[in-house]
C-alpha positions in Angstrom: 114.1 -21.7 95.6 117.6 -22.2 97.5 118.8 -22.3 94.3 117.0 -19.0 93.0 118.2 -16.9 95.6 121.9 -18.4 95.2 121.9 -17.2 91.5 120.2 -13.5 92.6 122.8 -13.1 95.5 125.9 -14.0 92.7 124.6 -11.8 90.0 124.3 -9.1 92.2 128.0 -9.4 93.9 129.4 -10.2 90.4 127.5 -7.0 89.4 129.1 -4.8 92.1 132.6 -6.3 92.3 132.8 -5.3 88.0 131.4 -1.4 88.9 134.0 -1.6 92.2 136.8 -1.8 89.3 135.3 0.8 86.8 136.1 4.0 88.7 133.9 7.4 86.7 135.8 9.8 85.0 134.4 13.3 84.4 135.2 13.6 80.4 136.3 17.4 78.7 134.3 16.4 75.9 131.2 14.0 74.7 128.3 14.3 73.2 124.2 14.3 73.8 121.8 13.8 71.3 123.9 15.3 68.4 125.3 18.4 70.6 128.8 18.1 71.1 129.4 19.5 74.8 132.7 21.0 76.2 132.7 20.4 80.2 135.1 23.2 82.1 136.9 22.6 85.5 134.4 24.2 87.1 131.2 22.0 85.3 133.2 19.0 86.0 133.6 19.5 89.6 129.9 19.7 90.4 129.4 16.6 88.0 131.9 14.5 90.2 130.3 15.7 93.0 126.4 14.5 91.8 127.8 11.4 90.7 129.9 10.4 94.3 126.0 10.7 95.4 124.9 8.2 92.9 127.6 6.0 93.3 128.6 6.4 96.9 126.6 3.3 97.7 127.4 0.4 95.6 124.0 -1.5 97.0 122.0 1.1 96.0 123.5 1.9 92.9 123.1 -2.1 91.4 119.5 -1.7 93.1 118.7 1.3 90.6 120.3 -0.4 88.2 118.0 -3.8 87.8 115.7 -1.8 88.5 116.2 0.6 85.1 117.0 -2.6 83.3 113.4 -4.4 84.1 111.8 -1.5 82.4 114.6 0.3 80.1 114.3 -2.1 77.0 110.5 -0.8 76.7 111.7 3.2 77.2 114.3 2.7 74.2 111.5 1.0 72.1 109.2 3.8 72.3 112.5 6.6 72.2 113.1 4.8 69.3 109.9 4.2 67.4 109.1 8.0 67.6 112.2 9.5 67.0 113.3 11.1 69.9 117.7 10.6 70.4 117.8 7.4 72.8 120.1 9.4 75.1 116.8 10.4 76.8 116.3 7.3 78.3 118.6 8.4 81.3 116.1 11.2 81.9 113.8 9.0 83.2 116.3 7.3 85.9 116.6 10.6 87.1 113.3 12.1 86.6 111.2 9.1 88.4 113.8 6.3 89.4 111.7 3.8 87.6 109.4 3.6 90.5 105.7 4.0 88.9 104.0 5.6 91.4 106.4 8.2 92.3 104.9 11.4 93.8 107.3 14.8 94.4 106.7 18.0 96.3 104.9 19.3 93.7 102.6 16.8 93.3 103.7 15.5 89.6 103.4 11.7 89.2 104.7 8.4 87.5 108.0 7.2 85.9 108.3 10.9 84.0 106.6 12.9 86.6 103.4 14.8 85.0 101.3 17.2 86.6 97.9 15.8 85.9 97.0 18.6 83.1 100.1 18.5 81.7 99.7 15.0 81.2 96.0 14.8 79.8 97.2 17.9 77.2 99.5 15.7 75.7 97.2 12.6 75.8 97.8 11.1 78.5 93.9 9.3 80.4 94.1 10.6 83.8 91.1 9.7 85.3 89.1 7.3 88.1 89.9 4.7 86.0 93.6 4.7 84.6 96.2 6.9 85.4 98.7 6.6 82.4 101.5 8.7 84.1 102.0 5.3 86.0 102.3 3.0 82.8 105.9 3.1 81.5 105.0 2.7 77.7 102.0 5.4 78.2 103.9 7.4 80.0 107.2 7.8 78.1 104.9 8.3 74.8 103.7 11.1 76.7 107.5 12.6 77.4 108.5 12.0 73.3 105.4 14.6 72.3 106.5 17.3 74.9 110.3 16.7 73.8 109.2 16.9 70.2 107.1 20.3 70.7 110.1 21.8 72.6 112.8 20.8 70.1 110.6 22.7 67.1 111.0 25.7 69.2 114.9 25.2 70.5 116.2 22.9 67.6 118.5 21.3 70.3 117.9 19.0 72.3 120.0 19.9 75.2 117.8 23.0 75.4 114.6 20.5 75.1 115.6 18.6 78.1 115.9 21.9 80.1 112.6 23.0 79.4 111.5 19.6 80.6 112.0 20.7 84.4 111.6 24.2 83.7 108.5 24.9 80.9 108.4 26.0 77.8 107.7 29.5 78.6 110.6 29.3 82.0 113.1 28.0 79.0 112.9 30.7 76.2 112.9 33.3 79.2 116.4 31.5 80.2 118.2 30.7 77.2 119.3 33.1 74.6 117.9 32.7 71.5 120.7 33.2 70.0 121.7 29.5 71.3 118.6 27.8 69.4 119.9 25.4 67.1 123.2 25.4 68.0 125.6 22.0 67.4 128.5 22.8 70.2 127.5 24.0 73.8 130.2 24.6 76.9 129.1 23.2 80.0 130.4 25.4 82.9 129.4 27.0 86.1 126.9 29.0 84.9 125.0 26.1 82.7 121.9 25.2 84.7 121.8 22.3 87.1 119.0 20.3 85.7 121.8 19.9 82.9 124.3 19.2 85.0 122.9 16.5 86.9 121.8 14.5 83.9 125.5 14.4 82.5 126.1 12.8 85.9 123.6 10.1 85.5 124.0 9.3 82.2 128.1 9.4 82.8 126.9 6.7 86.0 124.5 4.2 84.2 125.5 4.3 80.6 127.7 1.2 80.9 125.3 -0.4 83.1 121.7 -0.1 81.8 119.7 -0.4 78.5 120.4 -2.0 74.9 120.3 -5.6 76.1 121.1 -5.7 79.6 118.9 -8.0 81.7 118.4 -9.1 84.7 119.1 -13.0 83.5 116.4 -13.8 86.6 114.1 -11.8 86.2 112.5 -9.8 83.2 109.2 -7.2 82.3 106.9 -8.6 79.6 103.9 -7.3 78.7 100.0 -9.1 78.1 97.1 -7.1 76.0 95.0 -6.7 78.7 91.9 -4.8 77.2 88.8 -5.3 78.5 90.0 -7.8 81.1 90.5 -7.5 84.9 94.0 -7.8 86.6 92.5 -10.9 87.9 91.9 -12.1 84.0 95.4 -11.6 83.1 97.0 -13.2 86.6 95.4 -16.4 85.5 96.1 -16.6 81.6 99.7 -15.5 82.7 99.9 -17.3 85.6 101.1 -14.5 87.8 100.2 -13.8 91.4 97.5 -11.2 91.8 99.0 -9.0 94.0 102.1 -8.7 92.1 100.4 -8.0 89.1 98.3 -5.2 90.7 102.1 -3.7 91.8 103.2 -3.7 89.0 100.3 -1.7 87.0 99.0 0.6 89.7 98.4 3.2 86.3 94.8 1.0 86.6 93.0 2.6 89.3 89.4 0.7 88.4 88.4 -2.8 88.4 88.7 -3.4 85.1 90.4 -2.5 81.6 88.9 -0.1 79.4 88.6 -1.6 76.1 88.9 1.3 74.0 92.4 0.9 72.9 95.6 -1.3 73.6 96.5 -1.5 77.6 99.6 -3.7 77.9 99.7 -5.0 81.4 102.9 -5.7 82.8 104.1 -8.6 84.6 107.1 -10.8 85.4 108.9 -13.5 83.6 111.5 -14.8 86.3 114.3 -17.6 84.9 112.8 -21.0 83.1 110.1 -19.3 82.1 108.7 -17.9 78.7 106.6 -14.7 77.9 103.3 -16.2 77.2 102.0 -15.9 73.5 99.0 -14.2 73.1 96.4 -14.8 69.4 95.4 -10.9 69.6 96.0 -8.5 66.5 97.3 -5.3 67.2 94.6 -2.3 66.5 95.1 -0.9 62.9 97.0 1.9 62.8 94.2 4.1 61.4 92.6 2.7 64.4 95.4 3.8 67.0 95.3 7.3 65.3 91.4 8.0 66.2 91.9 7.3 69.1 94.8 9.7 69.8 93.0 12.1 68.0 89.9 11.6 70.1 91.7 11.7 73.2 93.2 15.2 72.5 90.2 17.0 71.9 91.0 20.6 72.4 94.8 19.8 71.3 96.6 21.7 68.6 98.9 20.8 66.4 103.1 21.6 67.5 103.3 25.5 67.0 104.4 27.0 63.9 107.4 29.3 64.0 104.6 32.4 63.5 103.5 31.4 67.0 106.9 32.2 68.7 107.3 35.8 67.7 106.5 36.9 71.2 109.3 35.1 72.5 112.1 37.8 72.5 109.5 40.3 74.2 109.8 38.0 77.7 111.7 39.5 80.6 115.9 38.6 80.8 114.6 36.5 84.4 117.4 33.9 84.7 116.6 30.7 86.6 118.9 28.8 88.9 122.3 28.0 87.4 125.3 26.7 88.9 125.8 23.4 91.2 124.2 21.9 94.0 126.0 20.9 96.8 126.9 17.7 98.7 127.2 18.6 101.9 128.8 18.5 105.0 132.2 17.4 104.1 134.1 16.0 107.7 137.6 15.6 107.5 140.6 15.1 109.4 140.5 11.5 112.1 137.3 11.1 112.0 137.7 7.8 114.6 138.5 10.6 116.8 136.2 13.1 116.4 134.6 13.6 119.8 137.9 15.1 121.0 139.0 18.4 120.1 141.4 19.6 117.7 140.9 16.5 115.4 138.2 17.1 112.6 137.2 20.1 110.4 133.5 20.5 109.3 133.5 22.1 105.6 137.1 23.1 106.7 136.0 25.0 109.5 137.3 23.3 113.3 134.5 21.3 114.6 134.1 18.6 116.9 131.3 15.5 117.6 129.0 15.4 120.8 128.3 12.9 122.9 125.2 11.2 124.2 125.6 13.1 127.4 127.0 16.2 126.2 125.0 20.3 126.6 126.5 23.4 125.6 128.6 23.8 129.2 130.3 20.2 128.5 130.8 20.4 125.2 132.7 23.8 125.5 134.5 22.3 128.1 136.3 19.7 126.0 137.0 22.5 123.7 138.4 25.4 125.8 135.6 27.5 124.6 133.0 29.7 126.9 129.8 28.8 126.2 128.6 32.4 124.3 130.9 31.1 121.9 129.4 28.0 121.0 125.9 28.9 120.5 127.3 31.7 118.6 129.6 29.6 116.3 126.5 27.3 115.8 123.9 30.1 115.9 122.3 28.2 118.9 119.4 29.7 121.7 119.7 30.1 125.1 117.8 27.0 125.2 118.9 24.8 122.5 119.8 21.4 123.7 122.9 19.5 121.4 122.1 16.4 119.5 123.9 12.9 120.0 126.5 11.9 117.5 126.1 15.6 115.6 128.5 17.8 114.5 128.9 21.6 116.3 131.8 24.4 115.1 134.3 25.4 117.6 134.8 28.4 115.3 133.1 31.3 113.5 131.3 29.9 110.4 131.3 31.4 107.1 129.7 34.6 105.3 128.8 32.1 102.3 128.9 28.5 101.0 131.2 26.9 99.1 128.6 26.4 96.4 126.1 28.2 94.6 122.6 26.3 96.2 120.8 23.7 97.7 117.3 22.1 97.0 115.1 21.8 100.5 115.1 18.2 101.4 112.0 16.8 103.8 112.9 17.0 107.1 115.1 19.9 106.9 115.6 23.4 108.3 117.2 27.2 107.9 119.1 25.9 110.8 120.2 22.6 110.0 121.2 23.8 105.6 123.2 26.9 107.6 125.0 24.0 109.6 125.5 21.6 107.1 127.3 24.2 104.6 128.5 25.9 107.3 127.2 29.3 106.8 126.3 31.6 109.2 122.6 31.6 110.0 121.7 35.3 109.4 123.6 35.1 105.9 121.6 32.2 104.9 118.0 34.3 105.4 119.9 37.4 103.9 120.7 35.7 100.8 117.4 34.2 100.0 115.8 37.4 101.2 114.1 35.5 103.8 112.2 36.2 107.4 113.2 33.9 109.6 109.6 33.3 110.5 109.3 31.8 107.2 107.8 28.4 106.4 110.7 26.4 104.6 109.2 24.6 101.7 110.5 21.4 100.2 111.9 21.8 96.5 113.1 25.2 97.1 116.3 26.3 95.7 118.1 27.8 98.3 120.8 30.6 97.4 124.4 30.1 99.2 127.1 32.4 97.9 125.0 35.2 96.8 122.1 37.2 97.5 119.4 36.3 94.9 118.6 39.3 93.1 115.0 40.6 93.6 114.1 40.3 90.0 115.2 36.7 90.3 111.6 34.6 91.6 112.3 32.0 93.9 112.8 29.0 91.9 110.7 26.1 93.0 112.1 21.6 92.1 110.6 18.9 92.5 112.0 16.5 95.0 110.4 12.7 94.5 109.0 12.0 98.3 110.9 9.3 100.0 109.1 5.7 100.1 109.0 1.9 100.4 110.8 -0.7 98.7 109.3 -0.6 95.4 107.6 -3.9 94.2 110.5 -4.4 91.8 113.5 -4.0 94.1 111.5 -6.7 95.9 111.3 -9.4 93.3 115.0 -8.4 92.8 116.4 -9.0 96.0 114.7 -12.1 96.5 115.9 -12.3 100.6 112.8 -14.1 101.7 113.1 -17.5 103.5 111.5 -20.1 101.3 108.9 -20.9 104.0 107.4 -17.4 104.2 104.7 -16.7 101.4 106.0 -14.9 98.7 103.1 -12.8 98.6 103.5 -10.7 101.5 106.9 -9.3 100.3 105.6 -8.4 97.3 103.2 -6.0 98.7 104.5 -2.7 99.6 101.5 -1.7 101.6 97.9 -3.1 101.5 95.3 -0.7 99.5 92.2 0.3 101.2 90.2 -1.0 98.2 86.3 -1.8 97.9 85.9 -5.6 97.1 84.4 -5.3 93.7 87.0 -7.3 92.4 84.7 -9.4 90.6 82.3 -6.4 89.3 82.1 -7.1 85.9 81.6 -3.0 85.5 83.4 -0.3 86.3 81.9 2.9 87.6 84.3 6.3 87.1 85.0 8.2 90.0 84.9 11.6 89.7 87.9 13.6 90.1 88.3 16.9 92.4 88.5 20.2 90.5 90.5 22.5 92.5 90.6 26.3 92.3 93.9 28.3 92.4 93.7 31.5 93.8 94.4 34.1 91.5 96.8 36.3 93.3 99.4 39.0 91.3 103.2 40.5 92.7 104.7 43.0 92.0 106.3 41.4 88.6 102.5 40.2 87.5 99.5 40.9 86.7 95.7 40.0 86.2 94.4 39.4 83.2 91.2 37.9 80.9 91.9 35.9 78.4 89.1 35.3 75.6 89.7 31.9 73.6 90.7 32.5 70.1 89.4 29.7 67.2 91.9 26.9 67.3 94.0 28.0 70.7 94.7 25.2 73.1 96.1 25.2 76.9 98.9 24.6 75.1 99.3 27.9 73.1 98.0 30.2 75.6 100.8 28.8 78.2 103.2 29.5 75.5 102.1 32.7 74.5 102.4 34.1 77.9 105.0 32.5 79.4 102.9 30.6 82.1 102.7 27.0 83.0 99.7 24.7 82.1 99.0 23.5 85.2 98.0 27.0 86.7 95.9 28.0 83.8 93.8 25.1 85.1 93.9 25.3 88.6 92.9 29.3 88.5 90.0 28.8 86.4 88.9 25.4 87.9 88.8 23.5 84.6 90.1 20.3 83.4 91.9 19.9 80.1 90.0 16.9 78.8 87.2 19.0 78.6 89.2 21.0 75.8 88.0 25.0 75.3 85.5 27.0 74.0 85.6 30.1 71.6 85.1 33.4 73.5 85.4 31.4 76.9 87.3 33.7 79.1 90.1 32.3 81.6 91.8 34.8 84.4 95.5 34.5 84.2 98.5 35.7 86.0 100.9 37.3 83.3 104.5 38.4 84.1 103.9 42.1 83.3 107.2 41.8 81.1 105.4 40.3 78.9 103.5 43.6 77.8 106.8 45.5 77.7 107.9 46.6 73.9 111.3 44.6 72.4 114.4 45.4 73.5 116.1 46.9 71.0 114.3 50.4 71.2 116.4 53.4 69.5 115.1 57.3 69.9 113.0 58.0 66.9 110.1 60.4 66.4 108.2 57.9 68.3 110.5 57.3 71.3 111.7 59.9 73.8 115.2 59.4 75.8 114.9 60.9 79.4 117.2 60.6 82.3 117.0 59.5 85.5 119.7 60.8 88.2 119.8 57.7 91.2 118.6 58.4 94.8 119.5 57.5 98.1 118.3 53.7 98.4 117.4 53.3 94.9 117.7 49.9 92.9 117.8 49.2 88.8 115.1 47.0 89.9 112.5 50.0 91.7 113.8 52.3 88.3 112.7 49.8 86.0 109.1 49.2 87.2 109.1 53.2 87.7 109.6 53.1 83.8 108.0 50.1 82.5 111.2 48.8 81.4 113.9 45.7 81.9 116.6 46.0 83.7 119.0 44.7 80.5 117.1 47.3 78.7 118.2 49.8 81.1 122.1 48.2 81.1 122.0 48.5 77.8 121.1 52.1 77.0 123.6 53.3 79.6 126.5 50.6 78.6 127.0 49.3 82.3 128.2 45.9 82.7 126.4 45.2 86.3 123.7 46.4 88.7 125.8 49.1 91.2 124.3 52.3 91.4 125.8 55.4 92.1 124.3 58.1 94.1 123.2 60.9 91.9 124.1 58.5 88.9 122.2 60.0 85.6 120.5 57.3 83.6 119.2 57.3 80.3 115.7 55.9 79.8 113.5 55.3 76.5 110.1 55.4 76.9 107.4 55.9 73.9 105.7 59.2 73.2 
């Protein structure tokens, strides 16, 4: 065991001294998936600044890294088998960080994050019995149909990948379709951030994980386990129980269905062979009944007919631009509790001490203390916190980048601090109350207001938790005469002791009910099933997300639909609005509108019934300033 740990603790040094002496370069060009990309000043700025937060800890960078390479040889397999470009695999670092039961804001779960509809519409068992969005061959199948059904739509897979975080629908609203299919892209300011960050962790990990790089210590196999228990399999494979059940947590039951293949996972640490199993693999006609019967409901990818509708969606943009890393201290830092020493995101700032308040801390700085809570947009009551930063001068009217996704634990106060923007600027921006509960996930506008006919963009942000079970077999710390179980176990599950039960009984799942609620910008609607339509298609065709079609109506997608069943939606009214490139004809009358006191292009266009571009376009303005008593032409049908 001495001797185990010996070889762990030199693979891993040897592992970060060779990345210590690889510094990352941000590259003008490269390429993705067959889509040569051209990376601006600007672009590569951001990138450098996502990737000093992937690399800025070497430990935790080699930890993510053994950690991708334990399951990455099994995501290139399937990447590979179903023909999606294998420069998707470092998707799924940044997507679920190779930790299997994952859980963000938003509730979407496993190695590629599904929503549970979203997961059982594209064939995915999601049930009291398995949860495949926690099995990482499952799973990553799962991802290959969605990026296939996109890429018939964008015919690039650059495009694809965004529509991964955003939808379908949220995609063709963002990306001009002019851009479908295109073979050269330039990534700048304006590209979206999703984008953006994955050049960043592809540019950190390629050199480090997938196509044959192992963990010589310790490696993934995988043992049909269909119709067995996880008690079965630890003894034909010879693997501790509880290690086994951390490693598949996708089986929620007692025991493996035996309807189709189940691979169970489990480790093969150094000396040791994967254990040969005499089981045939199902027959593919087999394999494909079963798909087929698990997708009930499910059509086929949509034809090109189906996306005539697209150019009729509103010009909504979602959030492009960078994200920041922020605050940036600078200046002597050793002596940053005196003043006149350190800047705060270039702004004078100093450090407070264990005993210091408002009146001490202005003290040191020569400063009254109105000043103080007004540089730092501090009550009469607030109390300072030990070892924090506070600014000895006025902050700013914006940040320094374009937004900031809502972490847990954070605050209006503490974002305003950290990107040193003044606190009433911040609410203004995001058209905020201050009353306003803060969310985790929300994109957070700094340098500009966020138009109104922008929504507030929602990410998801993967919950912070325990040492996975994989970092632990990795590290390897424990003293020989502790038992290896108990660091193997992340934290003990609550579980009936059944474990013996040679039947499983399904538990049913809660159906939840969304409430239906409309803005401004939406509307209520019935839908009545068509023959052959699928979640799938009616998300599409209206530009709405799978997920809420099946919270608002209560229903789950395994039970497929019925024709003439009617499901209540909430439609962006844009998508009732006629194309956009209108002309007067005998059908069409041009009237004007002259602008009033406190108007916006936004009230005028709901006035109307029409987009904003629409309206920018008929009048040949190049942005949204309005004039008072400024005459505007609008088109509107007979």
């Amino acid at each position: 065991m001495v001797k185990y740990i010996a070889s762990i603790i030199i693979f891993l040094m040897a592992s970060l001294s060779i990345f210590a002496q690889a510094p990352m370069v941000v590259p003008s060009e490269m390429e993705f998936a067959g889509v040569k990309l051209k990376i601006t000043n600007s672009a590569k700025k951001e990138i450098e600044e996502t990737l000093d937060l992937l690399t800025r800890s070497q430990y935790h960078f080699q930890l993510l890294v053994d950690r991708s390479n334990l399951y990455m040889g099994m995501v290139e397999e399937v990447l590979k088998k179903e023909g999606i470009p294998d420069d998707f695999k470092y998707l799924a670092i940044q997507e679920g960080q190779f930790i299997s039961d994952a859980v963000s804001t938003s509730n979407a779960v496993g190695f590629w994050q599904f929503k549970k509809a979203s997961a059982q519409e594209l064939g995915l068992r999601v049930d009291g019995v398995v949860d495949e969005r926690k099995h990482i061959i499952a799973s990553t199948v799962g991802a290959t149909k969605y990026f296939k059904r996109s890429n018939f739509v964008f015919d690039n897979w650059l495009w694809t990948m965004q529509s991964y975080l955003q939808g379908l629908g949220g995609a063709q609203r963002s990306i001009p379709e002019k851009d479908y299919g295109a073979k050269k892209v330039e990534i700048d300011g304006k590209t979206h951030w999703y984008l953006k960050k994955y050049i960043a962790h592809k540019l950190a990990f390629q050199d480090y994980v997938g196509r044959g790089r192992k963990n010589p210590e310790l490696q993934l196999a995988t043992y049909e386990g269909r119709g067995k228990t996880l008690r079965d399999v630890s003894r034909e494979v010879n693997v501790d129980l509880e290690e086994l059940k951390n490693l598949n947590k996708w089986l929620v039951g007692t025991r493996i269905p035996d309807e189709k293949s189940y691979k169970v996972i489990y480790p093969v640490k150094l000396g040791s062979r994967p254990i040969a199993q005499n089981t045939e693999e199902p027959k593919r006609e087999e394999v494909k009944k079963t798909t087929q019967s698990s997708q009930a409901g499910v059509t086929k990818q949509p034809t090109k007919e189906s996306n005539s509708n697209r150019s009729t969606y509103s010009g909504v943009r979602p959030v492009e631009g960078n994200i920041g890393i922020f605050p940036r201290i600078t200046g002597n830092i050793a002596s940053a509790y005196e003043p006149d020493q350190i800047e705060m995101n270039g702004i004078d700032a100093i450090r407070a001490r264990s005993n210091d308040n408002v009146k001490t801390l202005a003290s040191r700085v020569g400063k009254s203390e109105s000043k103080i809570r007004k540089y730092n947009d501090l009550g009469d009551n607030s109390r300072l916190k030990s070892g924090a930063y506070y600014y000895v001068k006025n902050k700013k009217n914006r940040g320094k980048v374009h937004y900031h996704i809502v972490q847990p634990g954070e605050t209006l106060w503490s974002i305003s601090q950290d990107y040193g923007i003044k606190y009433k600027k911040l609410l203004q921006k995001n058209r905020m109350r201050e009353a306003e509960q803060l969310k985790v996930g929300r994109v957070l506008w700094l340098r500009f207001i966020r138009p109104a006919n922008i929504p507030i963009e929602y990410t998801d942000v993967i919950l912070p938790d325990d040492p996975t079970p994989e970092d632990k077999m990795i590290k390897e710390v424990t003293p020989p005469e502790q038992p290896i179980k108990k660091q193997t176990q992340i934290i003990p599950e609550k579980k009936v002791k059944v474990e013996e039960e040679e039947t499983v009984e399904e538990i049913e799942m809660a159906i939840t009910k969304k409430a239906l609620i409309a803005t401004s910008s939406d509307t209520i609607i019935t839908h009545v099933v068509q023959p052959k339509e699928s979640f799938f298609a009616i998300s599409q065709k209206y530009g709405i997300e799978l997920d809420d079609i099946i919270d608002w109506n209560g229903l789950n997608v395994m039970d497929g639909l019925q024709i003439n069943q009617e499901l209540r939606l909430v439609v962006p009214k844009a998508y009732f609005l006629k194309k956009t490139d209108l002309k007067p004809t005998a059908t069409v009358r041009e009237i004007y509108h002259e602008v009033e006191k406190g108007e916006t292009l936004w009230g005028i266009s709901r006035k109307y019934g029409v987009t904003i571009e629409n309206i920018l376009k008929w009048n040949n303005k190049t942005d949204n300033n309005l004039d008072l008593g400024e005459r505007l032409k609008i088109l509107q049908d007979n």
